[in-house]
C-alpha positions in Angstrom: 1.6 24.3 46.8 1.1 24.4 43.1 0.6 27.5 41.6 -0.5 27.5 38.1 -1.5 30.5 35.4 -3.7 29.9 32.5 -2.9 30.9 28.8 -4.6 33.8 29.1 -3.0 35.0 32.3 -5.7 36.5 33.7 -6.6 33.5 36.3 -4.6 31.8 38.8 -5.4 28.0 39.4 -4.1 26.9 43.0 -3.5 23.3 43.6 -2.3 22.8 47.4 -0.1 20.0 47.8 2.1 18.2 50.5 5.5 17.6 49.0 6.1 15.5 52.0 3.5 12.9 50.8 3.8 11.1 47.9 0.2 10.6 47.2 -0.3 14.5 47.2 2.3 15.4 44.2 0.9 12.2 42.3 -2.6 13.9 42.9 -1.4 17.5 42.0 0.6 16.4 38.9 -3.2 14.3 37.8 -5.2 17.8 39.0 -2.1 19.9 36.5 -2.4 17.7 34.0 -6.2 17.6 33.5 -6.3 21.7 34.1 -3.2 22.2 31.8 -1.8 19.3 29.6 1.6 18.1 30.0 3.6 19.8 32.3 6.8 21.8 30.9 8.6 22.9 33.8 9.1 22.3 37.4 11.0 25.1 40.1 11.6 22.7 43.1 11.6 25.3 45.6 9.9 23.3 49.1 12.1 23.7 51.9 12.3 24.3 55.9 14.8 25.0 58.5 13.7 24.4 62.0 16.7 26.6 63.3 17.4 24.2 66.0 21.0 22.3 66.5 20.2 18.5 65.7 20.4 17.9 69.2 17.4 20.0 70.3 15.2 18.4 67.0 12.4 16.5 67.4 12.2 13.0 65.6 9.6 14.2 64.0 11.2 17.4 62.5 14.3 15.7 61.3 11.7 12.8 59.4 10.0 16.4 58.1 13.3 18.1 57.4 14.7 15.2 55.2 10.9 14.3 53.7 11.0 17.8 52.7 14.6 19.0 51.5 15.3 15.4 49.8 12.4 13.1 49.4 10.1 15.5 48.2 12.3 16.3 45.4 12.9 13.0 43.9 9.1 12.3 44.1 8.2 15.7 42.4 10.7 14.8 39.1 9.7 11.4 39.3 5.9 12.9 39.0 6.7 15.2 36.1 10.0 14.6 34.3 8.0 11.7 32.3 6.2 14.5 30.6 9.6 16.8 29.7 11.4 14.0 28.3 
């Protein structure tokens, strides 16, 4: 999720947002940008813990865990770094 605050502070805009897809952060940073501007900072703060040893995960949760805690991260500065430089 994408929380933004307007100038004003007095609104909140919410843009929801998969970081475990790439096509959802390229759509939030195009929904930031058109609300916003250029985007000045980013807190990379998406992560889960499925509290299981890795031999009681799921295939599917250690895809999510590493889409999440990793992927998700390079594709969210890839998305909005451009901007900062």
């Amino acid at each position: 999720m994408i929380v933004a605050q307007t100038k004003s502070d007095s609104n909140v805009v919410i843009f929801i947002c998969d970081v475990s897809s790439k096509e959802s952060i390229t759509n939030a940073g195009k929904l930031s940008r058109s609300a916003f501007g250029s985007v000045t900072i980013l807190i990379n703060n998406a992560g889960i813990v499925s509290g299981k040893s890795i031999l009681e995960n799921s295939d599917f949760m250690i895809k999510k865990t590493i889409e999440v805690n990793t992927i998700a991260h390079l594709y969210t500065i890839r998305e909005f770094l451009p901007d900062m430089i």
